[in-house]
C-alpha positions in Angstrom: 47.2 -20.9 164.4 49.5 -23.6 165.0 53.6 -21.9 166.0 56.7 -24.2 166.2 59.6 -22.5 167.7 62.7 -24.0 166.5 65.4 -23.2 169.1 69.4 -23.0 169.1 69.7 -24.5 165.5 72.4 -23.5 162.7 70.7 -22.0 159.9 72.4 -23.2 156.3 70.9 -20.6 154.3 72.3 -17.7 151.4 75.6 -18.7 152.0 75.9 -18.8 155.6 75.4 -21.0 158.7 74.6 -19.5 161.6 73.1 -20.7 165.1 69.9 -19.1 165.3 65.8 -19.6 166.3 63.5 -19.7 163.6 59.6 -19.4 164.5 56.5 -20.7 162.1 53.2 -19.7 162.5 50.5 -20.9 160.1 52.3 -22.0 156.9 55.0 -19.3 157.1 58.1 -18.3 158.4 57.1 -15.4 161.0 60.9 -14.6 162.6 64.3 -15.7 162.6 66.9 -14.0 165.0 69.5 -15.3 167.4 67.4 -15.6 170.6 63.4 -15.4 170.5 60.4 -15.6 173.1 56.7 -15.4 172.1 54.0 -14.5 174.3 52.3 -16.9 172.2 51.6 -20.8 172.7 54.3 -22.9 170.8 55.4 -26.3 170.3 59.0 -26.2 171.0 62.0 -28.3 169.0 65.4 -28.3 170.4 67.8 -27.5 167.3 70.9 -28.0 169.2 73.4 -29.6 167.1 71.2 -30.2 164.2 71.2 -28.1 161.2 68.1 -26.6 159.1 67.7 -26.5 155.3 65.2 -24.8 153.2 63.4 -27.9 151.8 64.3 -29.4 148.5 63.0 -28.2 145.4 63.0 -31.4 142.7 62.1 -30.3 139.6 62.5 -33.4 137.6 60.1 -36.8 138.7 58.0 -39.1 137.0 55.5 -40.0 139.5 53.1 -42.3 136.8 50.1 -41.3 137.9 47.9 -41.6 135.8 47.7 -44.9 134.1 51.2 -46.0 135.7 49.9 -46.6 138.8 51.4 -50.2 139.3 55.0 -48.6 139.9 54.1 -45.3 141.5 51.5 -42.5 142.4 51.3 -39.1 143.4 50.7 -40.0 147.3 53.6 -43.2 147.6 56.5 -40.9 145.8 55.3 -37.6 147.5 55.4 -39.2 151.2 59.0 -40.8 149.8 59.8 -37.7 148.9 59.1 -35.6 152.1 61.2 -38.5 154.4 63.9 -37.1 152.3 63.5 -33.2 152.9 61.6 -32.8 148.9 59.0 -30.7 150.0 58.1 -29.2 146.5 58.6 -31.1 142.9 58.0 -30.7 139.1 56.9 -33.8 137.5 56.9 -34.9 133.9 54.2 -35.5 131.5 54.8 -38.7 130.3 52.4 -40.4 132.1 49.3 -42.1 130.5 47.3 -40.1 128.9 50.1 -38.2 128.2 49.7 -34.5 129.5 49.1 -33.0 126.0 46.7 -30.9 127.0 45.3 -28.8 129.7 42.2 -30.4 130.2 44.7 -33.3 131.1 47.3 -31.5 132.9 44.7 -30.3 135.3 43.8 -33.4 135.9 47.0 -33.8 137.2 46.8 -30.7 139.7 43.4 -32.5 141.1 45.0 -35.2 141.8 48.1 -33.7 143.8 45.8 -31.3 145.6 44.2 -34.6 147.2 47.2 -36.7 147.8 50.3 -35.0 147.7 51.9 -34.3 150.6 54.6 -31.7 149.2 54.1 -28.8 147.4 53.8 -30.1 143.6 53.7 -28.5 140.0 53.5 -30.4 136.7 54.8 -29.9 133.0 52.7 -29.0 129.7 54.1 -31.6 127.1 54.8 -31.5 123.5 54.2 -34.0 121.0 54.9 -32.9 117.3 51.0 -31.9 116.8 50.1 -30.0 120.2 51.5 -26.6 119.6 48.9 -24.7 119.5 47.7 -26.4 122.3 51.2 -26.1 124.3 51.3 -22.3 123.7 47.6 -21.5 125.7 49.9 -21.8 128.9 51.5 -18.2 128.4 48.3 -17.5 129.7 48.9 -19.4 133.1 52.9 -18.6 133.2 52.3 -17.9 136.9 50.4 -21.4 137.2 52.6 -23.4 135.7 56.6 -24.9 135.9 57.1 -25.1 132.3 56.7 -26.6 128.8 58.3 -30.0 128.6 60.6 -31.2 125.3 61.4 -34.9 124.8 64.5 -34.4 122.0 65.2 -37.4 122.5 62.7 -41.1 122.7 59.7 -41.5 125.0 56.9 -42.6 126.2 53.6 -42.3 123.7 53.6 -39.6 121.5 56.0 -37.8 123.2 59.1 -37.7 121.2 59.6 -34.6 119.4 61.6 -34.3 116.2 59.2 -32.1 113.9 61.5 -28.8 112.7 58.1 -26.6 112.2 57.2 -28.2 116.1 60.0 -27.0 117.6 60.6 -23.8 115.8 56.9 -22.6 116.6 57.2 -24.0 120.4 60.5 -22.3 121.4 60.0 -19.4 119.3 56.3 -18.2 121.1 56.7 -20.0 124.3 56.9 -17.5 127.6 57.4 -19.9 129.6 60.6 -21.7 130.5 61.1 -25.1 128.3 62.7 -28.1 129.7 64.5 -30.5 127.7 64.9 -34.0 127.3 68.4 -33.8 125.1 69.7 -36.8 123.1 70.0 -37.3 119.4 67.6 -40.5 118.5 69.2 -41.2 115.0 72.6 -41.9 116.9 71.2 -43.9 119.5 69.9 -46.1 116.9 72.7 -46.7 114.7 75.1 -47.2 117.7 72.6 -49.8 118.9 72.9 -51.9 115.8 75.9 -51.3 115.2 76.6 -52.9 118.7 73.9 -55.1 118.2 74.8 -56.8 115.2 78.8 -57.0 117.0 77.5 -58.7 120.3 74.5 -60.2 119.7 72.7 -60.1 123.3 73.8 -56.9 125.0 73.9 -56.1 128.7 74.0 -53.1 131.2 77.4 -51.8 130.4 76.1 -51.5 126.6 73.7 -48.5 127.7 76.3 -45.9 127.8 77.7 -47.0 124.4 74.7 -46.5 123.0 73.4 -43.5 124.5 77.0 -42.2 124.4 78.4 -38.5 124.9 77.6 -38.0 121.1 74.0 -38.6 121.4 73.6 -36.1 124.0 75.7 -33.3 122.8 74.2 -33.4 119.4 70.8 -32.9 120.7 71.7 -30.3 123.6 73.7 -28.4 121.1 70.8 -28.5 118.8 68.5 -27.4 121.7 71.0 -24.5 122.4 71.4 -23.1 119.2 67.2 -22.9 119.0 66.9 -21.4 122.2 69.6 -18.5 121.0 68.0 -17.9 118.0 65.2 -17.1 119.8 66.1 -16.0 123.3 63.8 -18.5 124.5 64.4 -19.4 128.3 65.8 -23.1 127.9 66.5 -25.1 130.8 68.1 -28.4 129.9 67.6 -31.4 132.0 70.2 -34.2 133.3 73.4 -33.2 131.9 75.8 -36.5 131.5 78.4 -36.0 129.7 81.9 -33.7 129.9 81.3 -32.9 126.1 77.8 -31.2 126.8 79.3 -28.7 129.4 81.3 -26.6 126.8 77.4 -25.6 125.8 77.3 -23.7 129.4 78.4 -20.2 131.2 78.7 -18.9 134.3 79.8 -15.4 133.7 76.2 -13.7 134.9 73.7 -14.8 137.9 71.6 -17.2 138.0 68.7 -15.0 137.5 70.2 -13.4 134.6 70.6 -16.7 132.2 68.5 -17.3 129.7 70.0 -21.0 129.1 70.4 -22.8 132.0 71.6 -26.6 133.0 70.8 -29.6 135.7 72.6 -32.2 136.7 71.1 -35.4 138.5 72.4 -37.2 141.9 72.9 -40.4 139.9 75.2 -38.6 137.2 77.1 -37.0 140.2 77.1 -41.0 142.1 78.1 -43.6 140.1 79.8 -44.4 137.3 79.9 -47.1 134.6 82.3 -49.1 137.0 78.4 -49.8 138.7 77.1 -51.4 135.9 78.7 -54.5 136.9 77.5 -54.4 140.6 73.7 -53.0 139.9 73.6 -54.1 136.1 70.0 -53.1 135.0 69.2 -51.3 138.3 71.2 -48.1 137.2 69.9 -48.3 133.7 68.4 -44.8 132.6 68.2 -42.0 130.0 70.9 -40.4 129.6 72.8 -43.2 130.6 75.3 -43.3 133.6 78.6 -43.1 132.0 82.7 -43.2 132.0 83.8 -41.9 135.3 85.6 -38.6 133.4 82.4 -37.7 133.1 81.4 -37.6 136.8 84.4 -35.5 138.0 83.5 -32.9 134.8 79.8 -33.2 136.2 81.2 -32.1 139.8 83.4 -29.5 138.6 81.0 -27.5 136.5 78.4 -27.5 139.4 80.4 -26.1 141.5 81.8 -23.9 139.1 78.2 -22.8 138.2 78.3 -24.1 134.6 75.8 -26.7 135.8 72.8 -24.6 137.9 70.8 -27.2 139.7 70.8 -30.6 141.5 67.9 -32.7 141.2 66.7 -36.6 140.6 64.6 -37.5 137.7 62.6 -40.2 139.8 61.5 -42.6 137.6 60.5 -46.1 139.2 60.0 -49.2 138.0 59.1 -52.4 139.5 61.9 -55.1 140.0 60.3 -56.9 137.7 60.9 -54.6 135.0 64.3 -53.7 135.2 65.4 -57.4 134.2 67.2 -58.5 131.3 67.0 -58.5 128.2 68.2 -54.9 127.4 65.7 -54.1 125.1 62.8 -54.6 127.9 64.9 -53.5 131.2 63.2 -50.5 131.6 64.8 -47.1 132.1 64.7 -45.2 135.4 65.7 -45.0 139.1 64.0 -44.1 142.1 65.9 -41.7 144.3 63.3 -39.0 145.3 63.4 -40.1 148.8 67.6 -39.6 149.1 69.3 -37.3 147.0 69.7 -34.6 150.3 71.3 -37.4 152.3 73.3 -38.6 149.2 74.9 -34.5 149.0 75.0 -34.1 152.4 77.4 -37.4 152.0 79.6 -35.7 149.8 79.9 -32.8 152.0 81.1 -35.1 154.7 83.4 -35.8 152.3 84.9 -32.4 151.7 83.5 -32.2 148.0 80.6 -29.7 148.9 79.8 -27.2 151.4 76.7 -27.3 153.2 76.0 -23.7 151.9 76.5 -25.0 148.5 74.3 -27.7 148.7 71.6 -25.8 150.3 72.4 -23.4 147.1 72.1 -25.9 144.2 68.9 -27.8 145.9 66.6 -25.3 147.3 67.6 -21.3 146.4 68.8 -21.6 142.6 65.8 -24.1 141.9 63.6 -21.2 143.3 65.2 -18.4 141.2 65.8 -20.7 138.1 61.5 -21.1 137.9 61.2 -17.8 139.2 59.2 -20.0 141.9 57.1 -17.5 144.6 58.3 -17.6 148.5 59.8 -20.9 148.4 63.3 -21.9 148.2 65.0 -19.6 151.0 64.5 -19.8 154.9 63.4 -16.1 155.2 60.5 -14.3 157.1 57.4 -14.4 155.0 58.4 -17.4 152.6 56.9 -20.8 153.1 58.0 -22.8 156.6 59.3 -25.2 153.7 62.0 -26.6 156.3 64.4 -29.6 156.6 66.0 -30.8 160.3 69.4 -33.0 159.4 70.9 -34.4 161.9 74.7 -34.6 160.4 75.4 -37.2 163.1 73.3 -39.6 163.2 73.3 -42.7 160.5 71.0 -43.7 158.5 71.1 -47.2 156.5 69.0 -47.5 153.5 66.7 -50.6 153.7 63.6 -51.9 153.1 62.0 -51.2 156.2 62.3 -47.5 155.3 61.7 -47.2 151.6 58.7 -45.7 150.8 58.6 -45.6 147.3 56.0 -47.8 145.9 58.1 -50.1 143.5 59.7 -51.1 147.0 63.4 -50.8 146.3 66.7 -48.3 145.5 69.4 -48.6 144.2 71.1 -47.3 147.2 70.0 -50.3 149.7 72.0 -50.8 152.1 73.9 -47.8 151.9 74.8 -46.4 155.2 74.7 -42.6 155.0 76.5 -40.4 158.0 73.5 -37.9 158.1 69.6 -39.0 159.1 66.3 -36.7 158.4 64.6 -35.7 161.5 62.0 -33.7 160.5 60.6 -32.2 157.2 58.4 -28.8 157.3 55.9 -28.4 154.2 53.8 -24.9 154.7 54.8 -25.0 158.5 53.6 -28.4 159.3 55.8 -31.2 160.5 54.7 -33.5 157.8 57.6 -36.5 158.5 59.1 -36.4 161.9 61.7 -39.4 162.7 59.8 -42.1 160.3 56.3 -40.6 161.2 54.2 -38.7 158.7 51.3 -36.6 159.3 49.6 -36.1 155.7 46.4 -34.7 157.3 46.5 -31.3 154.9 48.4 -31.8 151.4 50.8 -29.8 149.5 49.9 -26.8 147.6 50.3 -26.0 144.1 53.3 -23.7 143.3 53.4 -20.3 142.1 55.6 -18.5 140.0 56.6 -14.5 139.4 56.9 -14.0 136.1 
């Protein structure tokens, strides 16, 4: 059995950052206490000055594959993703097939278990003829991350607007439901409507026409479903200031039935970027008016808004180009969003313990995920080494997604990865990877 002792490093775990060792053995988590000696043979890492995170739980990316392949796959975005301390994610089914049914989803898991190399779990999606289909996974609830929703347009088949659909799916479903939340009939009239105005739009069009409208009609919508029901609704990439009168934070985490995520490019940028990265920051929901941003922050860390996570979607360069109608959609950011909130906390905006919080632990309890999430004895050595003081610039030498670039180039970030930990192996270690075992698939206690 392979040990790592991890000496003299400060824990930033359940609220609280503490200077402590922390010993793996196999692919768990065997002790942590302030001073410990094994009899046993160890590889040792010196944690002095560095700090250790539970590893990031992503539970919204797009990794194409299959039938996407071109831009992405589960083995180029799941090494990008562990050089950034992701060691588990959820990703969507709107690949190609789309995953509409379970033959196809497992497909999915087959795949992962060869390639992956962090821990990975994929969504059952709807289309507005698959419910009976969709509703077989109450038999797998421990299996399985969740039931996906597109309210809003898609890929394939995947948009889902029939009333007898959606009453059938959220009132049966056990599972949680994830939603894609924005109103398509207002998307398209403000796009003629804008359309017919300008003529040939451009990037800073996008937010007009997915505006705050278009996603408060459709989360409210999603809502008031999920109440009538008490289905356990979890909705996806919050945007807008309007959406997050929708959202408590009166009860615990593991108490809400309706809960909310916001992404690292809603919490970044604003529409002021549009004229710097024009189609680069294109995506649904759009990247909006800068009020929003500073609502978005305020409700996470006032716990209206439970989760941090990415919604990874890449594209080729070639396909984010103008015109608007064919710039395609999406970022890639699975490989810095830790680096990007450890930034802000540099700033004074968020506390280490908070970002650990909103990344790793509430992800865990939010999909009831097993052993994950936490650094404690018995869970998963799912572990992240920062380094707080050592830089890190974002460039093409060291992106490893597959479409080749970010949107963050040439950022220079204050903080640098060291080392990621998925199931107590040292899978990226300073621009190194060791993918010699894969991920595993997740479980969940429901």
């Amino acid at each position: 059995m392979q040990r790592y002792l991890i000496k003299n490093i400060s824990v930033v775990n359940e609220g609280k950052i503490a200077v402590q060792d922390v010993l793996i053995a196999g692919d768990r988590i065997e002790r942590i206490a302030d001073h410990i000696e094994t009899a046993f043979a160890v590889t040792e890492i010196n944690g002095e000055g560095k700090h250790l995170f539970p590893g990031v739980i992503d539970d919204q990316v797009h990794f194409r594959e299959p039938g996407l392949t071109h831009k992405a796959d589960i083995s180029s975005e799941s090494r990008a993703a562990v050089a950034g301390g992701v060691t588990s994610f959820m990703e969507m089914p709107n690949t190609i097939p789309n995953a509409l049914t379970l033959e196809l989803l497992e497909d999915k898991y087959k795949i992962a278990a060869q390639t992956s190399a962090a821990n990975y779990s994929f969504f059952m999606g709807v289309s507005n003829n698959n419910a009976e289909e969709v509703l077989k996974v109450n038999a797998l609830k421990n299996d399985i991350c969740g039931i996906k929703i597109f309210m809003g347009s898609s890929t394939g088949n995947m948009l889902v607007d029939n009333v007898n659909t959606l009453e059938k799916i959220f009132s049966e479903a056990e599972l949680l439901i994830a939603t894609h939340c924005e109103d398509e009939n207002i998307i398209k009239q403000n796009y003629e409507k804008i359309k017919q105005i300008k003529g040939n739009l451009s990037p800073s069009d996008h937010p007009l026409i997915r505006d705050e409208e278009a996603c408060y009609a459709s989360s409210l919508r999603a809502v008031k479903m999920a109440q009538k029901y008490n289905t356990r609704l979890h909705i996806l990439h919050i945007s807008t200031e309007k959406e997050l009168i929708l959202f408590g934070n009166m009860m615990p985490l593991k108490e809400k039935r309706i809960t909310a995520e916001v992404c690292v490019h809603h919490l970044h940028f604003t529409a002021n970027d549009y004229e710097r990265l024009g189609y680069q920051i294109k995506c649904n929901p759009a990247i909006k008016a800068a009020h929003n941003k500073e609502a978005l922050w305020k409700a996470l860390l006032d716990d209206r808004l439970d989760i941090i996570a990415t919604d990874h979607a890449p594209h080729l360069m070639s396909e984010k180009q103008p015109p608007y109608e064919s710039a395609h959609a999406g970022l890639p950011l699975v490989q810095h969003p830790l680096l990007l909130m450890l930034e802000y906390a540099h700033a004074g905006r968020i506390p280490l313990e908070r970002v650990a919080e909103k990344m790793s632990h509430a992800v865990a309890d939010c999909f009831q995920i097993s052993e994950r999430g936490y650094i404690r004895e018995g869970y998963f050595a799912d572990l992240v080494i920062v380094d707080l003081h050592k830089p890190h610039i974002v460039g093409p030498d060291n992106i490893y997604y597959k479409c080749g670039w970010s949107p963050l180039t040439n950022t220079v970030f204050s903080s640098s990865i060291e080392t990621t930990f998925v199931n107590g192996r040292p899978v990226y270690d300073n621009g190194r990877f060791n993918i010699t075992i894969t991920g595993k698939r997740l479980r969940f206690n429901r």
